[in-house]
N, C-alpha and C positions, 0 to 999 in steps of 0.2 A: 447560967453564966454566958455571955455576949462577949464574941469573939470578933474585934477588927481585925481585918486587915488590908491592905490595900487598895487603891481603886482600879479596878479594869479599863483600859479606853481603846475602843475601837473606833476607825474612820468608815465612811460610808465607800463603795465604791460605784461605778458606771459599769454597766455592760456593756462593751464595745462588739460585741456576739451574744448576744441575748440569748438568754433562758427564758423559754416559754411553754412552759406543757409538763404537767408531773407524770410518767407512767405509772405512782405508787404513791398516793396521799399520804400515807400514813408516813411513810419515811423520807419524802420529799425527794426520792428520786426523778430526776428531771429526764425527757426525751433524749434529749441533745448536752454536749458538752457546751460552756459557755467559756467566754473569755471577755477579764475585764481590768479594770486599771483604779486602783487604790486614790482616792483623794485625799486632800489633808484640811479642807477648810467645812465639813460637816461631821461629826463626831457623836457618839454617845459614849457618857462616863456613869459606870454601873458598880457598887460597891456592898457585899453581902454581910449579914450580920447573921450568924447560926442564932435562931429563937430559941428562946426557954418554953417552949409552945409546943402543941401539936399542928399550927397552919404559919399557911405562908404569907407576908406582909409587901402590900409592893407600894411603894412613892415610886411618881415621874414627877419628876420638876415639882418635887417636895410634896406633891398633894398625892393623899393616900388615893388608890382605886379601889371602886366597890368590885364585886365577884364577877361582874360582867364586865367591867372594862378591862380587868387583869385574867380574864376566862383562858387568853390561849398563854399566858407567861405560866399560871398554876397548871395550864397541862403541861409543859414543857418541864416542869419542876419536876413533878409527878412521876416521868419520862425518865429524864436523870436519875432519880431514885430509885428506880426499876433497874436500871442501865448499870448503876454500880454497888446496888445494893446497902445503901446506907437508910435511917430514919430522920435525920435532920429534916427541919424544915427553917427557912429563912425570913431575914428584914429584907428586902430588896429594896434598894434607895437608886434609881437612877435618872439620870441627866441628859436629855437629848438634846442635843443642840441640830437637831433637824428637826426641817417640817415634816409633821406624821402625816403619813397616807399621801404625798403629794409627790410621790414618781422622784423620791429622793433617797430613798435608797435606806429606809428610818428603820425598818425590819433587820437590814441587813448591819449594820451598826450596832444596833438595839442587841439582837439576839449574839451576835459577835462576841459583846462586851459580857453579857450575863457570861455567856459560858466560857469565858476567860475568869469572871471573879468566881465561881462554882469552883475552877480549877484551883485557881487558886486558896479559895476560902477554906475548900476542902480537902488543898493538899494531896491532887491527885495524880501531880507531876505528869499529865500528859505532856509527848512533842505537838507540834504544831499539827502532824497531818491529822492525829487526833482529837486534836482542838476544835479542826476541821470539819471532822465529821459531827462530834459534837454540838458545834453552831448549827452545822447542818440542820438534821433535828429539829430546831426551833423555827428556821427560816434558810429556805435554800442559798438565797443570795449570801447571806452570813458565812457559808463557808467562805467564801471567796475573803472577806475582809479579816480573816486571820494573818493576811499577809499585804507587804506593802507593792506596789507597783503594779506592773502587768502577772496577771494570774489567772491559769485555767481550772474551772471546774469540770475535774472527771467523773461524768456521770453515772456509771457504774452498774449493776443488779442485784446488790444487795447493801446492808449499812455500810458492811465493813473496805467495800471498792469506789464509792462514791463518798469523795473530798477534792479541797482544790489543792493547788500545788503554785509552787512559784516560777515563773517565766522569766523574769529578772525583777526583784527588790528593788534593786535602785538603779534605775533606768536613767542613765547619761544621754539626755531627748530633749530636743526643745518643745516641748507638747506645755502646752497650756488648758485650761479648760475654763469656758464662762458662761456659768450657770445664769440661767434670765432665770426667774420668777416670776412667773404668771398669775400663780395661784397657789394661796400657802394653805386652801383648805383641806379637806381629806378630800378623795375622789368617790364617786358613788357608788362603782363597781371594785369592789375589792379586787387584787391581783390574782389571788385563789379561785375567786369564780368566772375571772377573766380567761384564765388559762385553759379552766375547766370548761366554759362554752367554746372557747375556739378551737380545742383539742377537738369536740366529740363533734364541733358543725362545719368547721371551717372545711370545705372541699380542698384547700391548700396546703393541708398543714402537712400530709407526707413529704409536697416539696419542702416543704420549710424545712424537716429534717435533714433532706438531702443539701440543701443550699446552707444551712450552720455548717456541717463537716466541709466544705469545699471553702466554703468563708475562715473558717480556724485556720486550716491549715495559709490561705493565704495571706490573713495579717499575722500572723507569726512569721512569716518571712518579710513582710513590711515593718515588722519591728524591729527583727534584727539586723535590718538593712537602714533602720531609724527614715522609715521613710514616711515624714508624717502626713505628705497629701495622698500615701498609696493606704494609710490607715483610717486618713479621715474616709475616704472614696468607700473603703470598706464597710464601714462604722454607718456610715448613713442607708447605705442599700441597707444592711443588715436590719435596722432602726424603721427604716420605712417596711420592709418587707416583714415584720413582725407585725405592724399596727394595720398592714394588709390584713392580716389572719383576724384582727375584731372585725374589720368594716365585713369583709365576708364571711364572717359568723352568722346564725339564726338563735336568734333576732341579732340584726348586728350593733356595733355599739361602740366607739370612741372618745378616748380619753382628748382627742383636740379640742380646745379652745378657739377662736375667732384668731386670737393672736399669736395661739401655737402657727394656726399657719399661714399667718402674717411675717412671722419670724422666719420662715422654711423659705419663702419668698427673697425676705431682705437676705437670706444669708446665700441663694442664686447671684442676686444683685452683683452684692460682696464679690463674688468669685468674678462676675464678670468685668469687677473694675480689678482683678488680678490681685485680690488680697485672700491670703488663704482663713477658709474656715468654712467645716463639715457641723451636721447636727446631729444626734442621738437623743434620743428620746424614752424612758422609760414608763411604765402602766401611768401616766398621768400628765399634766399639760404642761408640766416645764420643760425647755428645752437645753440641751446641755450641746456649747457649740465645741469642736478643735481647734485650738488656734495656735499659733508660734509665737511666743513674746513680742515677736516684731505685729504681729497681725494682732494681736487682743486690744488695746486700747484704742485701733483702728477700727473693730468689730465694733465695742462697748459705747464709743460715741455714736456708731451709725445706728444703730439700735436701739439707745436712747433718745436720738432726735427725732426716730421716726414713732417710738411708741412711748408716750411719759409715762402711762400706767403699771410698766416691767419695772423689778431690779435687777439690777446684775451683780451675781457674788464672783470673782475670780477663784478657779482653786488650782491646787499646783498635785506632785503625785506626793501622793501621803505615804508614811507608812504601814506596819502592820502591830498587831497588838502592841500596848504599851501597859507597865505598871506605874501609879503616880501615888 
């Protein structure tokens, strides 16, 4: 017998403090604490059906995946199953309204949503910081989009210490965000073996540790002081100083595109004609700027006139899980 219920929807988020470096594959424990901020214009909606089956079933965007393309969601199943000791196994039917693999944040959404419908489908009443680590699990970034707004992930030494938490939900901020689209394909180098070659070659990366805790602690007082040019200033060293850690990798290796930094260029310009807006960038070639309502449709046009080949999506701060 097949049991509905509900759908899960998670939004994607940005790292504003990037996560980059697992100490611990298995559990996705990450080096560094991150800090990031919840959007509301990329989503995945994920809705589980308990199988009359021994295996697990996955649709994306309604087409069923063979064993290799749904290889890391059936370990993640598997995981859970372990974790709380049941034998179900499920239909998984989910809906991405993000580009996959394109430094959009599709993992973290994705894996978000499943393990809010698991919760729910299987009536496990977790709180949120469980939900949390839960996500975790599947996809580090996921933790963080259990919740809406600005949100840190504490990274922790074992399952049960490492989840994120909320910084403020609903952030009373004139912050804007607009996403360019460069490239909707998947990127070549997966985020996993990104992290893994820059952890074990990059000669930078203990700074890098040391520069995330100093960086935390200072946009968290840029936030609560709503101070969005002392966030964006943040947010991009942090963005730059991450994508430091591939170029001095062995072998090294870069998610830019031609127009990612074309875009890094115009968005200097930008600043020099005194209109605010920072960039951030996660593992792939899109760029995601800051802007203030007043400054975004001032960005979007200059942007547009200078490269027809981009789109630009606006997004605003999202929330955190939802049921639909």
């Amino acid at each position: 017998m097949k049991t509905l219920v509900r759908t899960a929807r998670a939004f994607t988020n940005i790292a504003l403090i990037k996560y980059w470096g697992k100490k611990d594959q298995t559990l996705k424990l990450p080096w560094t604490n991150s800090l990031s901020l919840t959007l509301d214009r990329f989503y995945t909606d994920t809705k589980l059906t308990v199988a009359d089956n021994d295996h697990d079933t996955v649709y994306l965007n309604h087409k069923l995946l063979d064993e290799t393309q749904n290889k890391r969601i059936l370990k993640y199943l598997d995981t859970v199953r372990k974790f709380y000791s049941f034998d179900d196994h499920f239909i998984v039917d989910t809906v991405n309204h993000v580009p996959t693999s394109a430094g959009f944040a599709s993992s973290a959404s994705g894996f978000a949503a499943l393990a809010a419908a698991i919760n729910e489908t299987k009536q496990l009443n977790l709180n949120k910081k469980e939900l949390s680590i839960l996500a975790r699990n599947g996809s580090g970034s996921a933790s963080r989009s259990i919740y809406g707004g600005f949100v840190e992930w504490i990274a922790g030494d074992n399952n049960e210490t490492s989840f994120a938490t909320p910084i403020d939900e609903n952030p009373q901020i004139d912050l804007t965000l607009l996403s360019v689209v460069i490239n909707k394909g998947s990127k070549k180098i997966s985020s996993t073996v990104g992290m893994e070659n820059s952890v074990k070659t990059s000669p930078f990366y203990p700074n890098w540790v040391t520069l995330v805790a100093s960086e935390i602690k200072e946009i968290k007082q840029a936030i609560a002081k709503k101070d969005i040019q002392r966030i964006g200033e943040i947010a991009e060293h942090n963005a730059m100083s991450m994508h430091a850690l591939t170029l001095s990798a062995n072998p090294s290796f870069t998610y830019f595109e031609p127009e990612t930094i074309r875009i890094f260029q115009i968005i200097q310009e930008l600043r020099q004609k005194g209109i605010l807006a920072y960039a951030t960038i996660d593992a792939g070639p899109n760029v995601k700027i800051i802007c203030t309502n007043e400054s975004i449709t001032k960005v979007q046009k200059y942007i547009e006139e200078q490269l027809s080949n981009v789109s630009c999506v606006v997004a605003n701060i999202g929330s955190g899980i939802q049921y639909i």
